[in-house]
Residue frames as a rotation matrix with the C-alpha (Angstrom) as fourth column:
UNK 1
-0.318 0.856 -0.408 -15.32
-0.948 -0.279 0.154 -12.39
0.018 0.436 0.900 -55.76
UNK 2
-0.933 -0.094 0.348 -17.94
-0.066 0.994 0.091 -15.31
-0.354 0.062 -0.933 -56.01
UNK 3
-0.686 0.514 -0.515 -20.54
-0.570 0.061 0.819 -16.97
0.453 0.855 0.251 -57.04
UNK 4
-0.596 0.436 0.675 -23.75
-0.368 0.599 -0.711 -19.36
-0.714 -0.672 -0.196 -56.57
UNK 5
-0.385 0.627 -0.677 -24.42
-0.770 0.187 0.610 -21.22
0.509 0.756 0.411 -59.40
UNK 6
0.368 0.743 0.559 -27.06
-0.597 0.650 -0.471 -24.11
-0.713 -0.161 0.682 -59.94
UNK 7
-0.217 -0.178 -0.960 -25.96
-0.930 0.335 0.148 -27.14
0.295 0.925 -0.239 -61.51
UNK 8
-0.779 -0.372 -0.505 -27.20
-0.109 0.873 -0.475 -30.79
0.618 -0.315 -0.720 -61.22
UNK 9
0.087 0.165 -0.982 -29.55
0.329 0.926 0.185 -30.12
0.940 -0.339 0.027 -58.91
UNK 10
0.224 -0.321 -0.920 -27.23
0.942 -0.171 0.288 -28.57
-0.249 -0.932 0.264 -56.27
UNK 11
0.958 -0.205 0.199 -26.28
-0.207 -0.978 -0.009 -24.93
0.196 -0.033 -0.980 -55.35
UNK 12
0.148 -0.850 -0.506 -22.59
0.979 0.052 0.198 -24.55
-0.143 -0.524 0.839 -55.18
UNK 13
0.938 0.138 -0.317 -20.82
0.083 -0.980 -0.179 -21.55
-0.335 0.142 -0.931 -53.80
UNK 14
0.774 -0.364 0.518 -18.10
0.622 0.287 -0.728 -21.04
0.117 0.886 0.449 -56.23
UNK 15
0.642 -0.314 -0.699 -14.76
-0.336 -0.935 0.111 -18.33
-0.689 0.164 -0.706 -56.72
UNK 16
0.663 -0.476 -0.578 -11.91
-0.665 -0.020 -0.747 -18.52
0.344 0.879 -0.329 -59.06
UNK 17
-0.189 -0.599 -0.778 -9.52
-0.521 0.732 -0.438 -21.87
0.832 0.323 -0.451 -59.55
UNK 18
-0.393 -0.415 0.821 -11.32
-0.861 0.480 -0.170 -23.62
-0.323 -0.773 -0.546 -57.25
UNK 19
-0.748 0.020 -0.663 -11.85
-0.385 0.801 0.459 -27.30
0.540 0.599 -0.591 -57.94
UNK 20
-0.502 0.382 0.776 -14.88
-0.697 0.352 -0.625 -29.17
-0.512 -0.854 0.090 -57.27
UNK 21
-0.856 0.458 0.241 -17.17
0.513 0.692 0.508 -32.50
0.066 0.558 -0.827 -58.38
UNK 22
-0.216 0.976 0.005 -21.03
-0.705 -0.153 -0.692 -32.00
-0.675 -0.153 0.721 -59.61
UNK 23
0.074 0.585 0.808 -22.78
-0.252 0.795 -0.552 -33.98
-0.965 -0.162 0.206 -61.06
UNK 24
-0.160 -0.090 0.983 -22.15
0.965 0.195 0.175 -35.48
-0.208 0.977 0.055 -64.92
UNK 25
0.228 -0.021 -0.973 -21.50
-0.468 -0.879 -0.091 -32.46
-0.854 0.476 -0.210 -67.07
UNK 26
0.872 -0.184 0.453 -21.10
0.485 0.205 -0.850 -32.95
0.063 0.961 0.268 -71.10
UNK 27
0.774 -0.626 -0.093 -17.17
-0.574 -0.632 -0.520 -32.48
0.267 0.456 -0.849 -71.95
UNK 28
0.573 -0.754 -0.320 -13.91
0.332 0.571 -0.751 -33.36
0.749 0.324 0.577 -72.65
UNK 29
0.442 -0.571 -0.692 -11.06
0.750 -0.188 0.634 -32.98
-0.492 -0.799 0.345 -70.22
UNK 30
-0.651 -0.697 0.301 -9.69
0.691 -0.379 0.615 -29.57
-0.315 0.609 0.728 -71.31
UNK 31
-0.170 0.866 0.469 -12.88
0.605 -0.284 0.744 -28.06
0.778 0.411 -0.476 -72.25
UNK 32
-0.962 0.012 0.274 -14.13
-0.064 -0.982 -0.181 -24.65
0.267 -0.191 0.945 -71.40
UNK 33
-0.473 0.866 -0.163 -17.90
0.753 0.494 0.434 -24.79
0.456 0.083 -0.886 -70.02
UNK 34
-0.803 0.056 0.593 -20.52
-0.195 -0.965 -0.173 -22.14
0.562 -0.254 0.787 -68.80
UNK 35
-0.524 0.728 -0.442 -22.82
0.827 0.560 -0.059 -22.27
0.204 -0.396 -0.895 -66.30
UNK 36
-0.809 0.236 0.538 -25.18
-0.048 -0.939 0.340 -19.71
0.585 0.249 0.771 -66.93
UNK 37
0.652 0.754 -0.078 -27.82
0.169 -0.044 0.985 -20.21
0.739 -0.656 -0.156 -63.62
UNK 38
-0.767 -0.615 0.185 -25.95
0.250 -0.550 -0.797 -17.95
0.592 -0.565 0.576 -61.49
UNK 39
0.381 0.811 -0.444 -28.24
0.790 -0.036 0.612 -17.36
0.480 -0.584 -0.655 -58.17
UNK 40
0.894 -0.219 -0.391 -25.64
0.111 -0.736 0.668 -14.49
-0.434 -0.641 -0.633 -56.16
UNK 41
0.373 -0.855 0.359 -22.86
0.654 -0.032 -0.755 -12.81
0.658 0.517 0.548 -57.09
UNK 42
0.930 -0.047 -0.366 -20.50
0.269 -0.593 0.759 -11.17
-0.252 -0.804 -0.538 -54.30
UNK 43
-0.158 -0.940 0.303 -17.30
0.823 -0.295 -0.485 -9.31
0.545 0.173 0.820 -53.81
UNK 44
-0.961 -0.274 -0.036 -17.71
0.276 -0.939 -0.204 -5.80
0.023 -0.206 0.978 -52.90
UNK 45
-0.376 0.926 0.034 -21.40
-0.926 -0.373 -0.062 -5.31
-0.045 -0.055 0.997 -53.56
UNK 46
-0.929 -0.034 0.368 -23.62
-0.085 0.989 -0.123 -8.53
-0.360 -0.146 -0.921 -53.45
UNK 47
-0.520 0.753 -0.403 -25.98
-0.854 -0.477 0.209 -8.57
-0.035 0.453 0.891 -56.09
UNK 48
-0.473 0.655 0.589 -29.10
-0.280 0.522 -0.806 -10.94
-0.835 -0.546 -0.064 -55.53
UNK 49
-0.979 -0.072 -0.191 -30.80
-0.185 -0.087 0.979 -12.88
-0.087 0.994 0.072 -58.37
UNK 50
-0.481 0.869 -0.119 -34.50
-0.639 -0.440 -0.631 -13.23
-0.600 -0.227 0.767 -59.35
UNK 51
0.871 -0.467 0.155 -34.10
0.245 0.685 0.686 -16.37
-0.426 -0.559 0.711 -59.48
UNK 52
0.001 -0.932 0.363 -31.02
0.969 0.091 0.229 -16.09
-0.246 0.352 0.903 -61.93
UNK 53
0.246 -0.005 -0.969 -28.90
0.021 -1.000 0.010 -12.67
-0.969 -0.023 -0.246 -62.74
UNK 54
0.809 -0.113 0.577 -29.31
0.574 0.366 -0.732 -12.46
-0.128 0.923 0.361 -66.31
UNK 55
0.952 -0.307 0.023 -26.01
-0.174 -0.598 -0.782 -11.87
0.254 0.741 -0.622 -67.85
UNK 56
0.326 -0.520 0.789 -23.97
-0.934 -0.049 0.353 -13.69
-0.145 -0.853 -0.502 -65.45
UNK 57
0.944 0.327 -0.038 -22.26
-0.327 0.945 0.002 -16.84
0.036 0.010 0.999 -65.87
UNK 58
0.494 -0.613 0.617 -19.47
-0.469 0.409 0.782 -18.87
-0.732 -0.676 -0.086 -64.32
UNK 59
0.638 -0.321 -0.699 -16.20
-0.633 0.299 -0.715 -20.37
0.438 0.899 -0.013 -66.88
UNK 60
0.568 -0.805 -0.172 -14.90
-0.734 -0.589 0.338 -23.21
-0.374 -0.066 -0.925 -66.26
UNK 61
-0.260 -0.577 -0.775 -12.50
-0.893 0.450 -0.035 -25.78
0.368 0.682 -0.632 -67.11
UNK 62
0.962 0.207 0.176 -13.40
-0.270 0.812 0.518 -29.88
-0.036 -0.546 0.837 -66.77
UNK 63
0.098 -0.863 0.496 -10.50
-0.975 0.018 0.223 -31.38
-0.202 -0.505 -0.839 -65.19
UNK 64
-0.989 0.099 0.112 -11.89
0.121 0.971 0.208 -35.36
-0.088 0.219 -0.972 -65.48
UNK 65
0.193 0.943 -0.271 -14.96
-0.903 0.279 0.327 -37.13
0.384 0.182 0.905 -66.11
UNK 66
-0.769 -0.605 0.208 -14.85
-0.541 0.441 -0.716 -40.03
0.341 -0.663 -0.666 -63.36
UNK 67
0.297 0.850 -0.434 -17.19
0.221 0.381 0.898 -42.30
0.929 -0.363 -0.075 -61.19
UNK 68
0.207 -0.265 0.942 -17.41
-0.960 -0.241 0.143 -42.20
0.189 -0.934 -0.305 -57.49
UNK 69
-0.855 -0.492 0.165 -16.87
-0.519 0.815 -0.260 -44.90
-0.007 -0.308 -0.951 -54.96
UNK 70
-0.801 0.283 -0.527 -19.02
0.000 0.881 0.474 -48.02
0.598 0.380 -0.706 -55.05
UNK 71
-0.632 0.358 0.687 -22.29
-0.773 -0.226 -0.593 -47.76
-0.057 -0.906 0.419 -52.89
UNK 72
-0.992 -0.102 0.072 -24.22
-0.125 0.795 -0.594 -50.97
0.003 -0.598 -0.801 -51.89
UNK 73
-0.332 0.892 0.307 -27.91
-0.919 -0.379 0.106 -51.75
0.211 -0.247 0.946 -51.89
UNK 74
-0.858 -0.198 -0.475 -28.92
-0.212 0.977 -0.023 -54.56
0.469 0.081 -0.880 -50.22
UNK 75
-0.322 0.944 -0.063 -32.49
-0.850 -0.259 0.459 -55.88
0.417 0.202 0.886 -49.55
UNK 76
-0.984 -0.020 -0.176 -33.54
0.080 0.838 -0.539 -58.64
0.158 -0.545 -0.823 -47.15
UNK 77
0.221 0.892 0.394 -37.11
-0.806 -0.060 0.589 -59.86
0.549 -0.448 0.706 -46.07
UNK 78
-0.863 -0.392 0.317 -36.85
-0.503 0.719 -0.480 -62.06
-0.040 -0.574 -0.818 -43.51
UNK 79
-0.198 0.578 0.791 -38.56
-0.364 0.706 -0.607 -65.61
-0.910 -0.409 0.070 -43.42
UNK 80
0.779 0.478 -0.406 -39.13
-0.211 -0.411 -0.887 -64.84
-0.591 0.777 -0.219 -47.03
UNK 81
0.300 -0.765 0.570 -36.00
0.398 0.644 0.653 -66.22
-0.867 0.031 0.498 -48.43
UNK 82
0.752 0.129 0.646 -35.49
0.638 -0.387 -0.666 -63.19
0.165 0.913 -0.373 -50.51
UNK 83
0.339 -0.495 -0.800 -32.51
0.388 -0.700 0.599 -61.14
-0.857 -0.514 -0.045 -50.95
UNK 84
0.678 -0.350 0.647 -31.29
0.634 -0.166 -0.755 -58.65
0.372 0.922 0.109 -53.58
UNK 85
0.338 -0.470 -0.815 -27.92
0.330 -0.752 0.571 -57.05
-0.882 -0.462 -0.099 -53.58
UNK 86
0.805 0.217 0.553 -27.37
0.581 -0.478 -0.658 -53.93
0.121 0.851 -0.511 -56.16
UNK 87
-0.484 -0.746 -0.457 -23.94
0.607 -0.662 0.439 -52.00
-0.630 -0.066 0.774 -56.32
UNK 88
0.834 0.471 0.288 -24.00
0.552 -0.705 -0.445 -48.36
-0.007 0.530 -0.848 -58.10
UNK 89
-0.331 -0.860 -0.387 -21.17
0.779 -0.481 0.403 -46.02
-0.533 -0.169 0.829 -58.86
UNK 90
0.813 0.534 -0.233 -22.91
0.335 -0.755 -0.564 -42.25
-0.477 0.380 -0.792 -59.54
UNK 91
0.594 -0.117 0.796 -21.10
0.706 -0.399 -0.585 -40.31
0.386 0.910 -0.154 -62.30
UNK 92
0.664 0.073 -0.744 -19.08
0.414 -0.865 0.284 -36.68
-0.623 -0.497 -0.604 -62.05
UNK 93
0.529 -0.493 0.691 -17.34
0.318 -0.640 -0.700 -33.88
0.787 0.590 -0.182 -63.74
UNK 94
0.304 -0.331 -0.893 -14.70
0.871 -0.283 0.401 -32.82
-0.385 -0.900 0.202 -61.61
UNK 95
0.440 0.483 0.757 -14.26
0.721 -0.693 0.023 -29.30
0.536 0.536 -0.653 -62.68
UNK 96
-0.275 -0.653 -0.706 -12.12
0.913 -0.408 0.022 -26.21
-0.302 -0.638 0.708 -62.19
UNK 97
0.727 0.681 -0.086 -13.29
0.651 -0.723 -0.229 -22.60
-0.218 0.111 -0.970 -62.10
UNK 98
-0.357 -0.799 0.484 -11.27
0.920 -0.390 0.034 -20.15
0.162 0.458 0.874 -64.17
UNK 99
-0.999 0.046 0.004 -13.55
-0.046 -0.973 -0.225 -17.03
-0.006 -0.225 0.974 -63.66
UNK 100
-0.553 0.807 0.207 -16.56
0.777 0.589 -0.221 -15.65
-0.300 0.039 -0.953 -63.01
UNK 101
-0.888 -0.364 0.280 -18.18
0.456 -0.775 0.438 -13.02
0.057 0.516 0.854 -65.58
UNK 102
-0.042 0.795 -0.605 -21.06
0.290 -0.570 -0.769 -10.50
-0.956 -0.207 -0.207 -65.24
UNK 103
-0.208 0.209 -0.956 -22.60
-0.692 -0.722 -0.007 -8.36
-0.691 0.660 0.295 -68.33
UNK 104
0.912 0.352 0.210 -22.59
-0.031 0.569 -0.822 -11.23
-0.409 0.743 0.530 -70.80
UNK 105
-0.242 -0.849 -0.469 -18.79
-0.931 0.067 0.358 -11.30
-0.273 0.524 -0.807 -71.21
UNK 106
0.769 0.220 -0.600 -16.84
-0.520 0.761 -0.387 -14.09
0.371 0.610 0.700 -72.82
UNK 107
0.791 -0.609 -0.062 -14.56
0.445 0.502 0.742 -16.39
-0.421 -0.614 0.667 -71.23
UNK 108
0.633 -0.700 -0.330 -11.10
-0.692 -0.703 0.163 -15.25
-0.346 0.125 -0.930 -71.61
UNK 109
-0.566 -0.710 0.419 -9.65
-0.501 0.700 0.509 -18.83
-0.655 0.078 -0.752 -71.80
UNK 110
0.443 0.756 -0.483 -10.34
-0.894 0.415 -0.170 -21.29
0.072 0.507 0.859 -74.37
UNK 111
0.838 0.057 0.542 -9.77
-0.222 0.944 0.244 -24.71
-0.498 -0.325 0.804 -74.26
UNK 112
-0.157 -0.988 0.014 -6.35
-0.519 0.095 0.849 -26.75
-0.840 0.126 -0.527 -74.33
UNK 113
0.385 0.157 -0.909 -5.63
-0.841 0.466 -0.276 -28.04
0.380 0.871 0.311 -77.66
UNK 114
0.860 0.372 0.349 -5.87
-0.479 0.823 0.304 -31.29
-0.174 -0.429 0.886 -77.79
UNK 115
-0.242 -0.970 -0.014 -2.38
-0.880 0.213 0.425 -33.96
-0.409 0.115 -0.905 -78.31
UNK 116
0.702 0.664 -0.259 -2.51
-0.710 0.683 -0.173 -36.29
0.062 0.305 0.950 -80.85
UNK 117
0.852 -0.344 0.395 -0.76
0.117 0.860 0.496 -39.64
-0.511 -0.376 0.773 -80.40
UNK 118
-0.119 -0.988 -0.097 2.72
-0.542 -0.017 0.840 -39.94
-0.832 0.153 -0.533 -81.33
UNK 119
0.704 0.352 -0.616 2.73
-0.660 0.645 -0.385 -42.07
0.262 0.678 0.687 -84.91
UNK 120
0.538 -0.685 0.492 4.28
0.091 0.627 0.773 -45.39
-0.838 -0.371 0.399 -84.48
UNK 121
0.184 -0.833 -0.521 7.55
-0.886 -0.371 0.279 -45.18
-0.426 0.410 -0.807 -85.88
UNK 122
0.645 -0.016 -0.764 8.50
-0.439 0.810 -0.388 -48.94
0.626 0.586 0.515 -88.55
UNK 123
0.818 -0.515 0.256 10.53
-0.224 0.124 0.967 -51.06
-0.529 -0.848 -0.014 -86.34
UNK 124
-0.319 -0.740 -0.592 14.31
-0.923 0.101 0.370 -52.56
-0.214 0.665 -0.716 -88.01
UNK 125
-0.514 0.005 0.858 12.90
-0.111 0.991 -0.072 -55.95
-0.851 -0.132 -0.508 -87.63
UNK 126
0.244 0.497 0.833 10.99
0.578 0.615 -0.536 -55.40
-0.779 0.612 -0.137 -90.89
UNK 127
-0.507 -0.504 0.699 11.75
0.787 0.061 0.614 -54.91
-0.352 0.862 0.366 -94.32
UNK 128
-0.878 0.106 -0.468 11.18
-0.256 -0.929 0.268 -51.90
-0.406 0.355 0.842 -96.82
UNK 129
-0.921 0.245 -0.302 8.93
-0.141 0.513 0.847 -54.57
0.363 0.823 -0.438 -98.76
UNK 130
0.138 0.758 0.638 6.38
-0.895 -0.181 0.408 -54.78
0.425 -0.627 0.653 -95.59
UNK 131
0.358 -0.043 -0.933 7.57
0.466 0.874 0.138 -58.29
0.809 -0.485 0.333 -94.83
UNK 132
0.709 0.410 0.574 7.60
-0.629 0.000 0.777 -59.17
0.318 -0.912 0.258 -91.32
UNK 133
-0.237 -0.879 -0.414 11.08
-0.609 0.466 -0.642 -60.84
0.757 0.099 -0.645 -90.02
UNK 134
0.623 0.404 -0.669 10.09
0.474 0.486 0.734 -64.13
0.622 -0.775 0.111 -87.46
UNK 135
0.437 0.072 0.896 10.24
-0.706 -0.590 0.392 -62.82
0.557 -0.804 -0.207 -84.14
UNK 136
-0.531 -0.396 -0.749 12.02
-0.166 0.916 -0.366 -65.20
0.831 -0.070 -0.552 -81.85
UNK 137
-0.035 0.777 -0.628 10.34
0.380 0.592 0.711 -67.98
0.924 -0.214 -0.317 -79.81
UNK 138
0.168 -0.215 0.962 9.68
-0.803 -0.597 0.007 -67.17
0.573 -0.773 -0.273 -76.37
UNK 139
-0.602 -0.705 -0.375 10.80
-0.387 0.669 -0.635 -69.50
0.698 -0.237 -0.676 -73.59
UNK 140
0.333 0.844 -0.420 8.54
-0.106 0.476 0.873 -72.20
0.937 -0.246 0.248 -71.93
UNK 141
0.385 -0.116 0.915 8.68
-0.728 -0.647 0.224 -72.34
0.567 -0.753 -0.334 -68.37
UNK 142
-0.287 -0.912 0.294 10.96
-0.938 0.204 -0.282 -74.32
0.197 -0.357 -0.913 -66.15
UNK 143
-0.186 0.554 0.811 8.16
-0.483 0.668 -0.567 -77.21
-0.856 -0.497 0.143 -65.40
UNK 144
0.849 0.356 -0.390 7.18
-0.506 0.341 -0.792 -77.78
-0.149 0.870 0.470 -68.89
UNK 145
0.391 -0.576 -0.718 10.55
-0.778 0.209 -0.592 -78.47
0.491 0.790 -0.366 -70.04
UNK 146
-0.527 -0.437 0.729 11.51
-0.800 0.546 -0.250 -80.88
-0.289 -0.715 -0.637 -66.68
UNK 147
-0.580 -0.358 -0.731 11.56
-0.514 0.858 -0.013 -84.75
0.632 0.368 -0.682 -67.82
UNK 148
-0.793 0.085 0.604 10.07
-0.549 0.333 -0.767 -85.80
-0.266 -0.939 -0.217 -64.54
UNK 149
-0.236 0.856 -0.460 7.53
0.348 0.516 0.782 -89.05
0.907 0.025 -0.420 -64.62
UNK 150
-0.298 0.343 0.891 4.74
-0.861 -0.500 -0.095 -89.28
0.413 -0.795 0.445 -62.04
UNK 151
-0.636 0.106 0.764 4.49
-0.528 0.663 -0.531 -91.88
-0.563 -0.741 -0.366 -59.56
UNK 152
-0.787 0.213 -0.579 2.94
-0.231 0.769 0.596 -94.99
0.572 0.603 -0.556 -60.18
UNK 153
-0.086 0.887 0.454 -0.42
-0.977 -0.164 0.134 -95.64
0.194 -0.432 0.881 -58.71
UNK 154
-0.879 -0.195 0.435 -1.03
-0.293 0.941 -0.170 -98.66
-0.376 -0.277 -0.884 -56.50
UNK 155
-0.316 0.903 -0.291 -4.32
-0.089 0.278 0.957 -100.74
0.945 0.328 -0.008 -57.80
UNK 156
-0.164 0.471 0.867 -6.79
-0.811 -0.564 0.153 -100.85
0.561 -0.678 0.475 -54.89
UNK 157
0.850 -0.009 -0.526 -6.52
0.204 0.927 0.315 -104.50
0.485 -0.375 0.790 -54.12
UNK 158
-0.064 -0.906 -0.419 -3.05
0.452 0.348 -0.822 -103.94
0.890 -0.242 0.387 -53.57
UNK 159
-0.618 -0.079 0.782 -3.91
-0.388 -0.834 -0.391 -100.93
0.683 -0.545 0.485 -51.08
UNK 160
0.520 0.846 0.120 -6.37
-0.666 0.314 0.677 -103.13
0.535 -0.431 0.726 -49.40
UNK 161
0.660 -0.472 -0.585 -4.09
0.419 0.877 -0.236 -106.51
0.624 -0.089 0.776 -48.78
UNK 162
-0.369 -0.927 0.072 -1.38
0.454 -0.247 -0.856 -104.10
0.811 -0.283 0.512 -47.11
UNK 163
-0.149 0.346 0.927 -3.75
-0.748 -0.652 0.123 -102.81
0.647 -0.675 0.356 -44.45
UNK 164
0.766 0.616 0.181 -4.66
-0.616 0.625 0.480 -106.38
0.182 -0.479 0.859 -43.38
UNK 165
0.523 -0.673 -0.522 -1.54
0.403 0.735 -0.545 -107.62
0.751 0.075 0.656 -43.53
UNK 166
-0.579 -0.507 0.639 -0.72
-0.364 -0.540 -0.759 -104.54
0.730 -0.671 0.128 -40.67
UNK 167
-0.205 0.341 0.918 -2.86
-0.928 -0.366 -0.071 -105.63
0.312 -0.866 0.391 -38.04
């Protein structure tokens, strides 16, 4: 079975778990979504909308929420010592179809529960009291700690007198 929804803009033709980008959608990764401009539904019979088949609408799951790659605009006039260059990265929902329902069902899936962070656990380094035990120092790199003077600088008279005394 499939589909032709409208989202964005664009017509995509659609069937179960497959994965595509459109265009910025509202949602979390994990989230359930409906896209209820459905334009054809096929399978066995192929039923034709007017523009949309009411009661029809596509479930599915966002996968990410991402940018694309970087695209360029760049603007010259010649003679005219003008130039302007603009970068742009467009938006997307990448997005996986779980099903696609006629009549006005409801999805069947609902959205993954979310995972909340792990709590940070007290390290041993500190006390029941809340004090804080000093941490030791870290080590300064191998240059810092080297003794080494720097050359002495001749004065420029001297650097002069020794050229004239070569030739």
């Amino acid at each position: 079975m499939f589909a032709v929804i409208k989202t964005g803009g664009k017509q995509y033709r659609v069937a179960a778990e497959d994965k595509l980008k459109v265009e910025k959608v509202a949602g979390e990764p994990g989230e359930i979504i409906q896209f209820g401009e459905v334009l054809v539904v096929g399978g066995d019979n192929v039923t034709l909308g007017n523009p949309t088949i009411s009661g029809a609408s596509v479930a599915a799951e966002v996968v990410a929420q991402d940018r694309g790659p970087k695209v360029i605009a760049f603007k010259k006039r010649r003679r005219k010592n003008s130039r302007r260059k603009r970068g742009h990265r467009q938006e997307f929902t990448l997005i996986r179809i779980t099903e696609i329902l006629t009549d006005g069902a409801k999805p069947t899936k609902t959205a993954a529960p979310k995972r909340e962070p792990k709590p940070v656990e007290p390290t041993a380094a500190s006390d029941d009291a809340g004090e804080v035990s000093e941490k030791p120092k870290a080590k300064t790199a191998g240059k810092a700690a080297s003794t080494k003077k720097p050359a002495a600088k001749k004065p420029a008279a001297a650097k002069s007198e020794t050229k004239r005394q070569k030739k």
